[in-house]
N, C-alpha and C positions, 0 to 999 in steps of 0.2 A: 592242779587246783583241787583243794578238798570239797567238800560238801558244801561249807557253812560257807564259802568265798562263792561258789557258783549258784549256787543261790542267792546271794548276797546280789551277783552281778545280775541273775537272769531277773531280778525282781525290779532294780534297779534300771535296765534298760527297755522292762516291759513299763514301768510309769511315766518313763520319756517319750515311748512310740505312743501310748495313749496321747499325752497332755500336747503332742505334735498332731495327731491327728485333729483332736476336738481345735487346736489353730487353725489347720489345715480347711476344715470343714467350715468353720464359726468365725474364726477371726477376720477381718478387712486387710489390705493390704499391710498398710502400718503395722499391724502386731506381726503380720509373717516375717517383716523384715525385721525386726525386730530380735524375731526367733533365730533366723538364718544369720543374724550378725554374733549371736549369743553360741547359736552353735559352733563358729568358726573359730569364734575366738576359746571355745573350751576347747577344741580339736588342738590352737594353737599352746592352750594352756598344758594340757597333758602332754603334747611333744614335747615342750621346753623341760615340764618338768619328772619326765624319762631321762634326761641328761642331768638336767641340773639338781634335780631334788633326788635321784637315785643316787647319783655319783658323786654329788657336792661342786662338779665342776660349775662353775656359774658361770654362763656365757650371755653376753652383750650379743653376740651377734647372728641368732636365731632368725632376724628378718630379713639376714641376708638369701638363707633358705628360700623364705617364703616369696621373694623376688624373686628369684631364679626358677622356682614354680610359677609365679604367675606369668612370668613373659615366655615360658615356655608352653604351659597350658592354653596360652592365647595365641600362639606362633602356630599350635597344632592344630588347635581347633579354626582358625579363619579362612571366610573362604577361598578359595583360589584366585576368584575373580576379584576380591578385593586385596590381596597378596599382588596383583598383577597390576595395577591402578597405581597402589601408593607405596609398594615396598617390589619396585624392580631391580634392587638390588642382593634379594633373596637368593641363598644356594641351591642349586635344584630341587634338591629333594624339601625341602621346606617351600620353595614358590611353585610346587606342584602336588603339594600335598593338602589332603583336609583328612583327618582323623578321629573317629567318632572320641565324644565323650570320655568314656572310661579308657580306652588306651593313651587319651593324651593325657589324663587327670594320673595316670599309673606311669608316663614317662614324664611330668612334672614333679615326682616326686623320687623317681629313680635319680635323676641330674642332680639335684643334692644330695643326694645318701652317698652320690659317687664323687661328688666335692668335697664331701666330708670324710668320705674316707680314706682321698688325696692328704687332704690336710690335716686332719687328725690328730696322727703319729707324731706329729710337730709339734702342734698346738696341744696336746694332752698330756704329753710329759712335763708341763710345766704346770704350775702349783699358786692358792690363793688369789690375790691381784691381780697376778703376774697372765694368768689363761685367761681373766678378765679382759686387760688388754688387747690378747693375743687375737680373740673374739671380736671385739670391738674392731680392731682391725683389718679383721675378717670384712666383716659388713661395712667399711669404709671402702674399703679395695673392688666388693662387689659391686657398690653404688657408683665408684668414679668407672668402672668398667662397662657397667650398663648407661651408663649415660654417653661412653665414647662408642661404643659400637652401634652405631648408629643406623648401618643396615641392616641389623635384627631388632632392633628396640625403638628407630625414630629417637634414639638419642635424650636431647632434652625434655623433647616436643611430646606431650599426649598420646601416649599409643590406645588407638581408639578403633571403634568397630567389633568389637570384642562380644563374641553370642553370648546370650542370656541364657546360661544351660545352668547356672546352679540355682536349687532350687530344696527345700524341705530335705525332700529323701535322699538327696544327695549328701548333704550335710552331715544327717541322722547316720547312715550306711558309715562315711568312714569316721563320724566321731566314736560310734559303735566299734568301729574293727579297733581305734586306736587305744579305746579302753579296754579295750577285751586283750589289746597285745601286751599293753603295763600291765595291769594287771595281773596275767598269765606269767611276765618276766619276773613280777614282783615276788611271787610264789613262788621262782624257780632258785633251783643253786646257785645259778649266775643271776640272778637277782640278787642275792645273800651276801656276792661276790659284789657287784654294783655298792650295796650299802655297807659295808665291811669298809670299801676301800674309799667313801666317802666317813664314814668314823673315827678311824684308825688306820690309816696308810703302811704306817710299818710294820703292824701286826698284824694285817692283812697278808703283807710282803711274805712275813716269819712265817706265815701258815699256807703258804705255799702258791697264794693269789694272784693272779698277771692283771698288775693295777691297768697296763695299758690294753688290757684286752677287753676289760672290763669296762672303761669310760669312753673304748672306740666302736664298742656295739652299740650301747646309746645313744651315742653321741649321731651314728650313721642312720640307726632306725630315728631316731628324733629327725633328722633332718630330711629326711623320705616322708613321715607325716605331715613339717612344716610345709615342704613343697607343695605337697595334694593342698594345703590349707589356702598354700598363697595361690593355687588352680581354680579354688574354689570361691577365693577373695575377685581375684578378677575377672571371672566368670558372673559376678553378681554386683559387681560396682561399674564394668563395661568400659572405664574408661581409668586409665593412671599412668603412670611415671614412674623414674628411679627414685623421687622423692618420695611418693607414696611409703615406702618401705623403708623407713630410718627410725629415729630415737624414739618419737611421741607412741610408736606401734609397740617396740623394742619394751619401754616404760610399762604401757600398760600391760601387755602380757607377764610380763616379770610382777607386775601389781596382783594380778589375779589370783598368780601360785602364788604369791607372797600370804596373799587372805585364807588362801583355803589352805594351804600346806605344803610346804616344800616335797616329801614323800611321800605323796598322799594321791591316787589317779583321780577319786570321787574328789576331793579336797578340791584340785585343780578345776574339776566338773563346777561346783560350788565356786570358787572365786571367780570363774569366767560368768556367772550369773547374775551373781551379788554385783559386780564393779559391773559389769555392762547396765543391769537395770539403773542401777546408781546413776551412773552415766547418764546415760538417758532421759531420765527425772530430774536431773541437774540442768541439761541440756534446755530444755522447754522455758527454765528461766533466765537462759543467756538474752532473751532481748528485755528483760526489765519486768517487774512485777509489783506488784501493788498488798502494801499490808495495811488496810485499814485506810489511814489518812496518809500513809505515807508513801510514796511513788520510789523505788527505787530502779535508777536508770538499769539501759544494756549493759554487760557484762558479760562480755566473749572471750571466748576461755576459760570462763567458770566452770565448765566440766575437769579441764585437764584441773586447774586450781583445786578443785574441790578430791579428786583423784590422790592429787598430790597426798595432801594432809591426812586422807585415810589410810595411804600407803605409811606415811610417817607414823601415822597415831598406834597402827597395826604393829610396827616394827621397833615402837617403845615399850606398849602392854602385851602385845601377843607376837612375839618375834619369828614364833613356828607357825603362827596361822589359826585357823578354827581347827585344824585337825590333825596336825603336826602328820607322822608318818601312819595314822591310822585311817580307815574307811568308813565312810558313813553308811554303808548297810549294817556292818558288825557294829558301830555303833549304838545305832536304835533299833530297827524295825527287828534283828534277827534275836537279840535280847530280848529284847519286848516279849516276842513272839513265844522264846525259851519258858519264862519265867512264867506268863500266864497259860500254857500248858502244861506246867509244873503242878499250877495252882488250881487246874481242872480234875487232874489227877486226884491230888490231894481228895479236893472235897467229893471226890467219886469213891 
């Protein structure tokens, strides 16, 4: 990473630990969750878009990931005594075990990198549509699977009981690691290699690049971050299902990088912001609201609605996003900063 990039990030990641902390300190409960729903969903945004926006592979089935994270992050972390109550059909070592925090949140997110790199090699030699499906798939096959195993998961039923360990810094720590890692790949050869082979495939090929080597590192580290995402998703909502984790999650995180940039880590940062606030402020008028003289009723699912059309409206006028495969520190603040030290100079 050169100069103007680590800069770029260290400046960048020091305005988020501030504007986290002044929450932390000032805000009410409401905006922290708020913040914690915003940060999860950027954590989710830059893993998807390590694979998909590096490599061009576009994958559907990213939430299969983050399932497989969360029921594992919940399996590790519960207690034993509640393991022994309502899940006595536990394998030993899981109905005798309780796991601090961070080694369950770092083996929620190893089980997918290691799913992904089962399946990969299959799924990544195929091309367009065609991996689209393949993806999709994926997360189909995951969901009917966690719904039949039903003495790790309660099956249909509510897997509940689940500790409330995520919280701020938890969030901040690995959305931090996960930018810091695109980022760092993004800069690297086999980053060059990752975007090369989402460009031009065969003259990638010509120039001596292993397209599959290159969309199976992604593809594995994305799906290691997803995990921790979905650790950290059910660690903070306390209570879900195999439904939790299908299309509506799938959508919107695909909406995010859609806004900020397919190639882009800060981009991603930026569209998990934008669409979650969005969201949010949309939300408040799903039970009905009043202009003037005129009452217009409830209106639920006006967020996904409204989601909708800005993903469409995005993908007619700005099809790359706000910031296609560029970064928003080298965009503003480090220009900025160039020009009017230029201008100091100058008049010294």
């Amino acid at each position: 990473m050169n100069r103007r990039s680590l800069l770029s990030a260290l400046f960048l990641l020091t305005i988020a630990a501030l504007i986290l902390l002044v929450v932390h300190l000032f805000a009410g409960a409401y905006w922290t969750r708020i913040a914690i729903v915003i940060g999860i969903y950027s954590l989710l945004a830059v893993s998807l878009g390590l694979s998909s926006g590096f490599t061009g592979v576009f994958s559907l089935g990213h939430t299969a990931f983050m399932a497989l994270g969360a029921y594992t992050g919940a399996l590790l972390t519960l207690p034993v005594q509640v393991k022994q109550s309502t899940m006595q059909q536990l394998p030993g070592f899981l109905a005798t075990t309780q796991l601090h925090f961070l080694p369950a949140t770092l083996l929620a997110g190893v089980l997918p990198a290691l799913v992904a790199l089962a399946v990969g090699p299959a799924i990544l030699r195929l091309s367009g549509h065609f991996v689209s499906v393949a993806t999709l798939g994926l997360l189909l096959i995951t969901r009917e699977i966690l719904l039949n195993a039903e003495s790790l998961t309660r099956g249909a039923r509510t897997f509940t009981g689940v500790l409330p360990l995520t919280n701020l810094w938890w969030v901040f720590l690995w959305g931090a690691i996960a930018v810091y890692v695109s980022w760092r790949i993004k800069r690297s050869a086999i980053g060059r290699e990752m975007f090369a082979s989402r460009e031009d495939p065969l003259a990638a090929q010509a120039l001596g690049v292993s397209i599959l080597r290159a969309r199976l590192l992604a593809f594995v580290i994305s799906a290691f971050f997803t995990g921790i995402a979905g650790c950290l998703y059910a660690h903070f909502i306390l209570a879900f299902s195999a439904r939790t984790f299908y299309l509506p999650v799938t959508f919107e995180v695909i909406s995010m990088l859609v806004v900020g940039g397919m190639g882009s880590v800060s981009g991603a940062v930026l569209g998990a912001v934008i669409l979650s606030g969005f969201k949010e402020a949309v939300r408040v008028l799903e039970p009905g609201f009043a202009i003037g003289p005129i009452r217009v009723p409830p209106i639920y699912g006006l967020a996904q609605i409204a989601m909708a059309f800005l993903f469409i409206l995005f993908m007619m006028l700005r099809p790359k996003g706000l910031l296609g495969d560029r970064e928003i520190g080298g965009l503003f603040w480090w220009d900025w900063f160039r020009r009017r030290s230029a201008s100091l100079v100058e008049r010294s």
